[in-house]
VOPA-6175 format. One line per field, with one value per residue: x, y, z of N, C-alpha, C, O in turn; residue number from 1. Coordinates in Angstrom, 3 decimals, always signed. Atoms other than C-alpha are relative to their C-alpha. Layout:
BEGIN
nX X_... $
nY Y_... $
nZ Z_... $
caX X_... $
caY Y_... $
caZ Z_... $
cX X_... $
cY Y_... $
cZ Z_... $
oX X_... $
oY Y_... $
oZ Z_... $
num NUM_... $
This chain:
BEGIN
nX -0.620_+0.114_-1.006_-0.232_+0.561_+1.254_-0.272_-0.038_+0.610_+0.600_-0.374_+0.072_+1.467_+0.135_-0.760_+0.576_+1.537_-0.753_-0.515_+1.269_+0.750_-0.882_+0.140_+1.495_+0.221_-0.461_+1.795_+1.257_-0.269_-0.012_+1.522_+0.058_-0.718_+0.925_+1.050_+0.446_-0.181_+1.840_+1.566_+0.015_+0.458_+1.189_+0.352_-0.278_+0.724_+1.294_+0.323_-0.269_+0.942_+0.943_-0.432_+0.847_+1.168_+0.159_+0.338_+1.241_-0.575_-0.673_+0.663_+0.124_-1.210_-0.316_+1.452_-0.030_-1.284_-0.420_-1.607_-0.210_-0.977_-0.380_-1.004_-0.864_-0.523_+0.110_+0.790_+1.382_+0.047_+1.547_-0.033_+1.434 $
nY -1.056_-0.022_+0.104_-1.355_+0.048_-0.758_-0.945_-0.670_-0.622_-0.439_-1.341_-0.031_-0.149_-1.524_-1.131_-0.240_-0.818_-1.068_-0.514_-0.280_-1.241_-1.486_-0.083_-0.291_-1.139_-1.089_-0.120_-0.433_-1.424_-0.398_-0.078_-1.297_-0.936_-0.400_-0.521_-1.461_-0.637_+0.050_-0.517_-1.751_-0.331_+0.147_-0.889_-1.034_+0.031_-0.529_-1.308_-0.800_+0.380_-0.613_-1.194_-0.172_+0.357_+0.990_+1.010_+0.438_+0.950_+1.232_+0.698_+0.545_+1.142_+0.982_+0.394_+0.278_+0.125_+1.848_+0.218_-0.233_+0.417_-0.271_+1.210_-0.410_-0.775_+0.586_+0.301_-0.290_-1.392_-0.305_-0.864_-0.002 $
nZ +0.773_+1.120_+0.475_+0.960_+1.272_-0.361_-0.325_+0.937_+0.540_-0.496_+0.763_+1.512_+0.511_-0.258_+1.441_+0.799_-0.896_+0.419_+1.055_+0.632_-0.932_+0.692_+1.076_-0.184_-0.452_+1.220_+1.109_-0.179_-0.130_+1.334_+0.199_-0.748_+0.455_+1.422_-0.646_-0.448_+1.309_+1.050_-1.182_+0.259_+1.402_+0.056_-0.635_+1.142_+1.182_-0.562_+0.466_+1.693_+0.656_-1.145_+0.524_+1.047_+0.614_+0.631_-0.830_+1.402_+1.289_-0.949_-0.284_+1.191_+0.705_-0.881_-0.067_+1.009_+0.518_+0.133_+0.160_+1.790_+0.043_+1.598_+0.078_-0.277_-1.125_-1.135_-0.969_+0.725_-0.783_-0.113_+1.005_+0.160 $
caX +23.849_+23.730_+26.725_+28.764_+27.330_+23.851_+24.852_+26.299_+23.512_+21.374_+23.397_+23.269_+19.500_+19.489_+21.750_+19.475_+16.182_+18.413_+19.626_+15.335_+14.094_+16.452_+15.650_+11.812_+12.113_+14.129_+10.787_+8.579_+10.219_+10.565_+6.401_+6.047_+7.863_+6.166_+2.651_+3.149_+4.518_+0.986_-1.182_+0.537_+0.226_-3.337_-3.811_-2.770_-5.098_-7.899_-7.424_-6.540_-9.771_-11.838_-10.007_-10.918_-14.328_-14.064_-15.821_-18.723_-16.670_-14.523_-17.308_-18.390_-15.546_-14.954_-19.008_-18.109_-14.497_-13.174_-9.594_-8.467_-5.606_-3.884_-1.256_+1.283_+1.651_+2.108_-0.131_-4.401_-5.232_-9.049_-10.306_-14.229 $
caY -20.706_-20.196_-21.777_-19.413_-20.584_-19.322_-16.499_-15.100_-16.190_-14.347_-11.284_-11.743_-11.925_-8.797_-6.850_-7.823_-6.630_-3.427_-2.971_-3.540_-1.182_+1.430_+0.632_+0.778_+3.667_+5.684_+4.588_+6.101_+9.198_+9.301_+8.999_+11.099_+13.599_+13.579_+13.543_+16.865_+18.133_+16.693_+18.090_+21.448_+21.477_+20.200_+23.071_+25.393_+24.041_+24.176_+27.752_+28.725_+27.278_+28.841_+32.363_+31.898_+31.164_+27.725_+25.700_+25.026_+23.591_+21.774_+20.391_+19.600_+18.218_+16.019_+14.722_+14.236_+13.365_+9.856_+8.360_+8.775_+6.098_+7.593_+4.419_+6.787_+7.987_+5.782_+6.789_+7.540_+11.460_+12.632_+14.467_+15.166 $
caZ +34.852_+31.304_+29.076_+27.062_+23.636_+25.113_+26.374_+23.224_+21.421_+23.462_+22.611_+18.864_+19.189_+21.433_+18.937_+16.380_+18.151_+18.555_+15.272_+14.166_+16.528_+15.056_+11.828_+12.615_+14.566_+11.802_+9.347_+11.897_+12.455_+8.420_+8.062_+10.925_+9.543_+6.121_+8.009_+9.802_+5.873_+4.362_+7.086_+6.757_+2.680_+3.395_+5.760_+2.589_+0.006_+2.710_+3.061_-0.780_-1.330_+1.673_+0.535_-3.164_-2.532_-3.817_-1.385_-3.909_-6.626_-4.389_-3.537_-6.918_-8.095_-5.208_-5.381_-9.214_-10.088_-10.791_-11.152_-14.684_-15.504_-18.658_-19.894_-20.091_-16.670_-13.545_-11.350_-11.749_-11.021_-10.343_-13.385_-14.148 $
cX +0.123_+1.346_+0.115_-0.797_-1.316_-0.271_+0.914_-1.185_-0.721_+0.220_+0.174_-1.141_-0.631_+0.596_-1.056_-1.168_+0.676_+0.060_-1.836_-0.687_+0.823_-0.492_-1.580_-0.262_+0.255_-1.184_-1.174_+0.176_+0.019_-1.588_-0.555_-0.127_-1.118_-1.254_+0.129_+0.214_-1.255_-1.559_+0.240_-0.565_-1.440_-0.481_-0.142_-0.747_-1.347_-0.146_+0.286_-1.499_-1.609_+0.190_-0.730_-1.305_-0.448_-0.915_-1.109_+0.429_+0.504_-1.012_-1.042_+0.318_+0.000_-1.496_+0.390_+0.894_+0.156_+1.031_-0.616_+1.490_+0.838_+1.202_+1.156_+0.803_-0.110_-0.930_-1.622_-0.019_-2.015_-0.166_-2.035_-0.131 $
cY -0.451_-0.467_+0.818_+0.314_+0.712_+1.132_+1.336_+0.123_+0.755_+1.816_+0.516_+0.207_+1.341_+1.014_+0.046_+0.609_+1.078_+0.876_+0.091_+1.144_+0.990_+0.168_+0.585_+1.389_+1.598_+0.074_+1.095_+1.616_+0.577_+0.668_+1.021_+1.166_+0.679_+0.163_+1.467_+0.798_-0.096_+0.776_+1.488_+0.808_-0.083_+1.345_+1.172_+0.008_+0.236_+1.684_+1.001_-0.577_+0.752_+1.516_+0.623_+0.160_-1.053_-0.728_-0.638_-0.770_-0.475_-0.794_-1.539_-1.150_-1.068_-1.169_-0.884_-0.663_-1.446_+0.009_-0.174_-0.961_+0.306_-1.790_+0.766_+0.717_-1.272_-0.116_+1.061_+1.613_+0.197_+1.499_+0.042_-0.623 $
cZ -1.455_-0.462_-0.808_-1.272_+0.160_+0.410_-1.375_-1.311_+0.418_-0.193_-1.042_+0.099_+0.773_-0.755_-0.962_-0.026_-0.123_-1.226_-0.698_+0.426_-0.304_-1.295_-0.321_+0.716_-0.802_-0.871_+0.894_-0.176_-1.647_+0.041_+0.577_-0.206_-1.525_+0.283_+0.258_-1.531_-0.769_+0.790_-0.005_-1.558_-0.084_+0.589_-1.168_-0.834_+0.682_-0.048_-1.092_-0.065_+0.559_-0.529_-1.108_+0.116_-0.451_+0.365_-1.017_-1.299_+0.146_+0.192_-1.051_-0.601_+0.725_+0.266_-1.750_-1.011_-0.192_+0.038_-1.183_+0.329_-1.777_+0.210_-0.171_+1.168_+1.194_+1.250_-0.593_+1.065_+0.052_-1.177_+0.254_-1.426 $
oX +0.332_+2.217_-0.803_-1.277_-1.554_-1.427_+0.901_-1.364_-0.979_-0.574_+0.495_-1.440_-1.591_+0.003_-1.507_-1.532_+0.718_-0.317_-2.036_-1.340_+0.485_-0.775_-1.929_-1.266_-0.308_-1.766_-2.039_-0.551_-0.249_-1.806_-1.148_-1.084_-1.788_-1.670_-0.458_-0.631_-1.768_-2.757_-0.609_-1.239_-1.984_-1.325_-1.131_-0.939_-2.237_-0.963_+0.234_-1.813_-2.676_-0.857_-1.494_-1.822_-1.637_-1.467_-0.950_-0.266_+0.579_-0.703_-1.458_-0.132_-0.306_-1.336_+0.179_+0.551_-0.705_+1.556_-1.736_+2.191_+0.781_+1.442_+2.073_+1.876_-1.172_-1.154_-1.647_+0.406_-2.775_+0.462_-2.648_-1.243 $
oY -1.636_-0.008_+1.418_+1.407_+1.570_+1.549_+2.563_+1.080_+1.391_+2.743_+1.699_+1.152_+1.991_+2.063_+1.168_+1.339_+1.384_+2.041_+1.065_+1.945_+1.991_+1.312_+1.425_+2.044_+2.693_+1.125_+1.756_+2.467_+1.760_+1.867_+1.946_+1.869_+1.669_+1.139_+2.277_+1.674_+0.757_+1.011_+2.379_+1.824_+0.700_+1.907_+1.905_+1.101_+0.874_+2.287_+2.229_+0.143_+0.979_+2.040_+1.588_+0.815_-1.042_-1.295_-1.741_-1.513_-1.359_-1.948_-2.689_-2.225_-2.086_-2.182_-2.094_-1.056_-2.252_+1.094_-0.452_-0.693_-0.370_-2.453_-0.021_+1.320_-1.889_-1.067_+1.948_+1.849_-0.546_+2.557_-0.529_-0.788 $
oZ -1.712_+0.277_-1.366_-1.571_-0.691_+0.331_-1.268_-2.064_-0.603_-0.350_-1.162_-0.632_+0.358_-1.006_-1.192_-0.948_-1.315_-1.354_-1.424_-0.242_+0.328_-1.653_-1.150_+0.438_-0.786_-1.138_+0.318_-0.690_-1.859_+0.215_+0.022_+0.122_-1.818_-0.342_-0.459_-1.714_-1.493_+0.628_+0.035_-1.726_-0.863_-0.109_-1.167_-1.367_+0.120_-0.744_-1.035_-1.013_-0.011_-0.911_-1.110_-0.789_-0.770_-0.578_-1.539_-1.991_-0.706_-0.105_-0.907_-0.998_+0.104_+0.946_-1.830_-2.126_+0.159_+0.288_-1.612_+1.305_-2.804_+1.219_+0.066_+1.139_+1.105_+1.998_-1.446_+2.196_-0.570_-1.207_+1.156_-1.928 $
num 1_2_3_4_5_6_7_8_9_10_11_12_13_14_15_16_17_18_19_20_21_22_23_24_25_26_27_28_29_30_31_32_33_34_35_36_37_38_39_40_41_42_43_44_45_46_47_48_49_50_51_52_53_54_55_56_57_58_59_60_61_62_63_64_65_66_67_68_69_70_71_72_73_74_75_76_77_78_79_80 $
């Protein structure tokens, strides 16, 4: 049989597993979450674009575009 000292740590290191797997599980359900939100907005620009007529210059663009890093903005956008 286990002595006490081993037996509590054993329950500190199960708490802490616990307390990660909550923490990790809250992240997934975050990502998750924001997935089905990018797959629906994606769903939207697919058919604003199918609607318009675009498909041809979507196509364009996306064959032709680059990242553009202006120094005043943080992050690079796709420009022609």
């Amino acid at each position: 049989m286990k002595n006490d000292n081993a037996v509590i740590k054993d329950q500190k290191y199960i708490e802490a597993l616990r307390i990660s797997y909550e923490n990790l599980l809250d992240e997934y359900r975050d990502i998750s979450q924001d997935n089905k939100s990018l797959t629906k907005e994606n769903m939207y620009y697919a058919d604003f674009i199918s609607w318009m007529h675009l498909e041809t210059q979507f196509e364009e663009f996306r064959k032709n575009a680059h990242l553009q890093q202006p120094e005043d903005m943080p992050f690079p956008y796709y420009t022609m």
